[in-house]
N, C-alpha and C positions, 0 to 999 in steps of 0.2 A: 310089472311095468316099472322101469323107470323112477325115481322121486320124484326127479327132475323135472321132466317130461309132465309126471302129472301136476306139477305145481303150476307149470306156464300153461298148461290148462286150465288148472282151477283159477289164475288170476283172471284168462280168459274170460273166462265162463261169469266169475262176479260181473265184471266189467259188462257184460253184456246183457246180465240181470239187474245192474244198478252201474248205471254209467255214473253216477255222482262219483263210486270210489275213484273216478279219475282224479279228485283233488285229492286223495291219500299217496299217489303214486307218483307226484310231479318228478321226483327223485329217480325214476327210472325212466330208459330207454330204449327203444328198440331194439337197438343191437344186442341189448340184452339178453336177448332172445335166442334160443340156440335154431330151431327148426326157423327156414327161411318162408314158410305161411305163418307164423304165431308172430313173427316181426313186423310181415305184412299189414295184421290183422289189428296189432296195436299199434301201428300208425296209423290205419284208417281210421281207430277210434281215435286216437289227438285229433287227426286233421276234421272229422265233424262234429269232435268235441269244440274244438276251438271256433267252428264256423256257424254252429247254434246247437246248444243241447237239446236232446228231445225232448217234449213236453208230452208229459204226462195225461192220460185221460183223467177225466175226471173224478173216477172212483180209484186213480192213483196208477192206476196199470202203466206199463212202457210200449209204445206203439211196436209193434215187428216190423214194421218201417226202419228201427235204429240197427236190425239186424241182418235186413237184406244189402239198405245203405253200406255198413260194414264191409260186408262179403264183397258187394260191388263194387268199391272204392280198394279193397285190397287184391280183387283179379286185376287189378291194371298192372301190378307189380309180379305178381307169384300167378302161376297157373297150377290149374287141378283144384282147388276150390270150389265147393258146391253147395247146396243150400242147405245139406244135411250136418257138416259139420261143426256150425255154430253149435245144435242139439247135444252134439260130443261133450264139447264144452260145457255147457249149461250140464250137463249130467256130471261131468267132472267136477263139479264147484259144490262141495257141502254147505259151504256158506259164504256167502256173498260178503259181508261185514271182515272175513278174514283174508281181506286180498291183500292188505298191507303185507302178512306173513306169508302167504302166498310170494308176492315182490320181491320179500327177502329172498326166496329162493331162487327167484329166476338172477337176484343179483347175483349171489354166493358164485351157482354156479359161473356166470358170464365172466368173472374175477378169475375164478380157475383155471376157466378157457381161456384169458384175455392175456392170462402170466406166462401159459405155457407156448401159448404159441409168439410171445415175444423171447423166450428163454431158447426155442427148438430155432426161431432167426439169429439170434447171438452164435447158437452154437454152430451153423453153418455158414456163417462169415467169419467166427473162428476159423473154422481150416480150411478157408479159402486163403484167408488171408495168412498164417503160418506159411502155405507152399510159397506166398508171392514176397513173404517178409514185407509185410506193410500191418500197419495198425490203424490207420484214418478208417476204415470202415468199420473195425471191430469196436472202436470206440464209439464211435459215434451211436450204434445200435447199444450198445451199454449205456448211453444218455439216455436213449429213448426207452427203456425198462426204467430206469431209473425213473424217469420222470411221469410212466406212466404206472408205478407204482405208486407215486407221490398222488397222483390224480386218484388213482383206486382205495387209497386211504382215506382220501378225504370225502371220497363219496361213501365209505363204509362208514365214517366216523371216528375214524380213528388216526394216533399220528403214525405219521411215514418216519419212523425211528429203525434202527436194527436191534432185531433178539435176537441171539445165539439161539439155537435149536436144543432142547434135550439132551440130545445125544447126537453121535452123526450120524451125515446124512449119506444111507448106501450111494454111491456113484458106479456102475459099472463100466462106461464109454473111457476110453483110452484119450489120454491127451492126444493134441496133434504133432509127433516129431517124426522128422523127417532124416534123412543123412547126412544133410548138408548142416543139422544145429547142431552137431557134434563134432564134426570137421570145425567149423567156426570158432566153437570152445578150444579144440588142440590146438589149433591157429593162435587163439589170443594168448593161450598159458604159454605157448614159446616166446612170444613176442615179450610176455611181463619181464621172462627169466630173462632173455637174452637183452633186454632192455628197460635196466630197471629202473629209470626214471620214466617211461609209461605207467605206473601202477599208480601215477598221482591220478591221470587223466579218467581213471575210470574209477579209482574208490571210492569218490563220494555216490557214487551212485548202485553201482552194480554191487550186487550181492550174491552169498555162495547159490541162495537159492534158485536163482535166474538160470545158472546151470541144470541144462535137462539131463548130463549122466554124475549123478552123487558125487564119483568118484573127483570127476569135476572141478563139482563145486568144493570139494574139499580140499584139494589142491589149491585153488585160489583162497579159500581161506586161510592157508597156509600163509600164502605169500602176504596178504593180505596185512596178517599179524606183523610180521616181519616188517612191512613198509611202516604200521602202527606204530612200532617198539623201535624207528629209524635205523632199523639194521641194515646194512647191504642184501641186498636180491642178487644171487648166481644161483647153479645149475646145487653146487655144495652146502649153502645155505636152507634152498629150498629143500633139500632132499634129508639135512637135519632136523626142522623143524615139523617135515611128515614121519619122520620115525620118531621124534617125541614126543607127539599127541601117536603114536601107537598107531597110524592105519595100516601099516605094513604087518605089524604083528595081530592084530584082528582079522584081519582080512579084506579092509577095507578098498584098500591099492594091492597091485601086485608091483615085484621090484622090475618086471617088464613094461608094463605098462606108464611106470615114473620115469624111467629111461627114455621110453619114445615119447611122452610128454614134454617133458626138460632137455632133451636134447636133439627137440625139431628144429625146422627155420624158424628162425627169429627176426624177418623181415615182415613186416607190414604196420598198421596203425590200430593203434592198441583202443584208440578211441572208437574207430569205425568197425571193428569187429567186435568191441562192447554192445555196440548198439545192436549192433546184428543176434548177438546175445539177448538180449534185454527185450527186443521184441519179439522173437520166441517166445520168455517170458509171456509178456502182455495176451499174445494169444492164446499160448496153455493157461493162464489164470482166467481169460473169456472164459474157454471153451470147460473147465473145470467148475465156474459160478454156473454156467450154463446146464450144464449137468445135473448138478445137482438144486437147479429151480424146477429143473424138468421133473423131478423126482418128488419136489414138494407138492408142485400145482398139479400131480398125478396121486396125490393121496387128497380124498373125498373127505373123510375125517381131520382133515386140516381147516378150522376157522379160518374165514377171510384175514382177520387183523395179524392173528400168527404166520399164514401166510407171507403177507408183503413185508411184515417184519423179518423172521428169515428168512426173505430173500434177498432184502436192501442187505442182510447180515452176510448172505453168501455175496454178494458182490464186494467188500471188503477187503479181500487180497488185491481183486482188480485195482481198485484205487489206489492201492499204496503202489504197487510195481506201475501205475498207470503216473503217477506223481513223479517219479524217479525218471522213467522215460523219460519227461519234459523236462526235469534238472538239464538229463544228459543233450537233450537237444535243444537247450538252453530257451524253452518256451516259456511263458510269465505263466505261475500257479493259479487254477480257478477255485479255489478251496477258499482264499479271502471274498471273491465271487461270490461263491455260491450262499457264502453266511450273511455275508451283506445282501442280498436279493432274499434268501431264503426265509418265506413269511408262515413263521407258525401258526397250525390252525387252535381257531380259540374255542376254547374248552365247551363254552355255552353253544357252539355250531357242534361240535361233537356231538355233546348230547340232545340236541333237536334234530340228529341226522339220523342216530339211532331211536330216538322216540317215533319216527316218519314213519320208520317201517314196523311198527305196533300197531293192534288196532287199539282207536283210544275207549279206553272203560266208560261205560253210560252210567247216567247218572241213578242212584239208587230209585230218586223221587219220579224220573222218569222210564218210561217204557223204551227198549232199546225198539227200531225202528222196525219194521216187519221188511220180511226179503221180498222181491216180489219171484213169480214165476212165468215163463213164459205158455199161456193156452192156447189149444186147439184153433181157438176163434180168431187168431193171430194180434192177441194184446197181452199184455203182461201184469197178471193179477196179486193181489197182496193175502197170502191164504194166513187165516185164520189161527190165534196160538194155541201152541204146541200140537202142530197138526205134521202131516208129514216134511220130508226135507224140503227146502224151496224148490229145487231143479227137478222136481217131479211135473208132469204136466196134469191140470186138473182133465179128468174126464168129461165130455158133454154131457148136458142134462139130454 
C-alpha cells in the first residue's frame, strides 16, 4: 500500500481514538487530503470538534457516538461511507500519540501535489499563450506559483528563498515554438542591418538569448557588439564581425543563410517585432520553469523545503526575461514592490511550525498518557500497559 495513503489513515484513525490530537494538528487542512472521503472525514471532525468535544465516560472511554457522528456529518459531503470504515482507520493507527507525524505526511505529500499541479497550469497557458503571442496570462499564473509557494513555505516552516538544485534538472517536453517566432527573428535582423539606428530601440532590452534559433541569436549579438563599440551597422559590417568571432568557420551560420538574413526587407519597426521576440521568450522561459517543477514535485524523495526552494530557483530565468519585457513596454518594475511588501517569516514561527508537527516528548516523572481503543460495547476503553496495540478491539467477557 501506499505510505501516503496509509499515513491519512493512521492520522485518521488517532483522531478517532483520541479526538484531543486535534489540538496537535491545527496546522493542517482538509484539502490536505488526497482521497476526497479522508477530507470529508477531517472536516467532520473540525466541525464537531469545534461545536463540543466528546466527553468522556467515566472510566475515560470515548463514546462511539463520536464515530457514527463523524461518518454522518461527512456523508453529507462524499458518498460510499459506511460504518465499517472508521474500524479501517482505527486498524491503521499504531499509535494514536504519533498523529503529529502522521500530519507531516499528509502535509508533504499535499505540497507535492499542490506544486505540481500549479507547475502542469503554468505550462498549459505557456503554449496557449506562445500561439496567441500574448504574456498577461502566462504571468499572471507564474504569480500565483509563486505566491503559493511563498504560502507552502511558510506552512512547512521554512523560507521561500531559491536553491539551485544539485545538479540539473532532466526536462524532456519541447519548448513552445512555432514558425511564425522565426520569421519574426529574420524580420527584425533585416530591419537592424537595413536600419541602423533601430538597434538603439531594442538593445537595452532584448537579448541574444530571446532568439528561439541560436543562429539567430548570434547574429544579433553581432550587431549588437557593433552598435556597443559605435561602429556603423550595414549588410559589410555585420558580415565582418560574424566571421571574426569565427561562426562561419565552426559551423555555426552558413554563408547562405547570412546572405538571406542580411539581405532581406528591411521595412518594419524594430521595436514591435522585438517585442514579438521577447514574448516568445517569456513563454518558452514559463513553459521551460514549468517543466521542470513538474519534474521536481514528481520526485517523492524530494523534501518539502528543497522543494519550493528549487522551484522559486527554477522560476528565475522567468523573472529576469519577465523584467525586460516591461523595460520594453515601458511598465513601472514590481521588484521595488515586492521588497517593500515582502514580509520575512521570523525564525521563532519557523521553528514552532516545525516543532507542531512532532509529537512533544512526555515528561520522564510522568506516565505518557494510555491510547484508548474502541470496544465491542460501542465505548472506547483505555487498555492496560504494555498490552496489545491500542487499535486492537478488547474481546467480550
Amino acid at each position: 500500500m501506499d505510505a501516503l495513503l496509509k499515513g491519512e489513515q493512521a492520522l485518521l484513525g488517532a483522531v478517532l481514538l483520541d479526538p484531543a490530537q486535534l489540538d496537535t494538528l491545527a496546522w493542517l487542512t482538509p484539502a490536505d487530503f488526497y482521497r476526497p472521503a479522508h477530507r470529508a472525514l477531517f472536516a467532520a471532525m473540525r466541525t464537531l470538534s469545534n461545536g463540543q468535544r466528546p466527553v468522556r465516560e467515566p472510566d475515560g472511554t470515548v463514546p462511539l457516538s463520536w464515530v457514527t457522528d463523524t461518518v454522518a456529518e461527512a456523508s453529507r459531503e462524499v458518498r460510499g461511507l459506511n460504518a465499517s470504515y472508521p474500524f479501517t482507520l482505527i486498524a491503521a493507527c499504531p499509535r494514536p500519540q504519533n498523529a503529529p507525524v502522521y500530519g507531516r505526511m499528509v502535509l508533504e505529500g499535499s505540497i507535492h501535489r499542490t506544486v505540481l499541479e500549479h507547475a502542469v497550469r503554468l505550462e498549459h497557458v505557456a503554449r496557449i499563450d506562445a500561439e496567441q503571442h500574448q504574456v498577461e496570462g502566462v504571468l499572471h499564473h507564474a504569480d500565483a506559483l509563486t505566491s503559493v509557494l511563498g504560502d507552502l513555505a511558510r506552512r512547512w516552516g521554512t523560507e521561500p528563498r531559491p536553491v539551485p538544485p544539485p545538479g540539473p534538472v532532466a526536462s524532456t517536453a519541447a519548448s513552445p515554438v512555432g514558425p511564425r517566432e522565426t520569421e519574426d527573428e529574420q524580420f527584425l535582423l533585416a530591419v537592424l542591418v537595413n536600419q541602423p539606428e533601430a538597434m538603439a530601440e531594442v538593445y537595452d532590452w532584448l537579448r541574444p538569448g530571446d532568439f528561439v534559433d541560436a543562429g539567430h541569436g548570434q547574429i544579433y549579438r553581432c550587431l549588437g557588439s557593433l552598435h556597443h563599440r559605435g561602429e556603423p551597422i550595414d549588410e559589410v559590417t555585420a558580415l565582418w564581425e560574424i566571421q571574426r568571432r569565427g561562426l562561419l568557420a565552426d559551423g555555426t551560420l552558413s554563408r547562405e543563410q547570412v546572405d538571406s538574413l542580411l539581405g532581406g526587407p528591411g521595412a518594419g519597426s524594430a521595436e514591435w517585432l522585438g517585442d514579438q521576440v521577447i514574448r516568445s521568450s517569456v513563454a518558452r522561459a514559463a513553459a521551460g520553469a514549468a517543466t521542470k517543477i513538474k519534474t521536481l514535485a514528481e520526485a517523492e524523495a524530494l523534501a518539502p523545503g528543497r522543494l519550493i526552494g528549487q522551484a522559486l530557483h527554477a522560476l528565475g530565468p522567468l523573472d529576469e526575461v519577465r523584467a525586460r519585457w516591461r523595460t520594453a513596454n515601458q511598465l513601472p518594475s514590481t521588484a521595488a514592490e515586492k521588497d517593500a511588501t515582502e514580509v520575512r517569516p521570523d525564525p521563532a514561527a519557523r521553528v514552532r511550525a516545525a516543532l507542531s508537527r512532532s509529537p512533544q516528548p512526555q515528561p520522564a516523572a510522568r506516565a505518557a498518557p494510555p491510547a484508548t481503543a474502541l470496544s465491542r460495547t460501542g465505548t472506547a476503553t483505555t487498555p492496560p500497559a504494555r498490552t496489545a496495540p491500542s487499535h486492537r478491539l478488547r474481546s467480550t467477557p
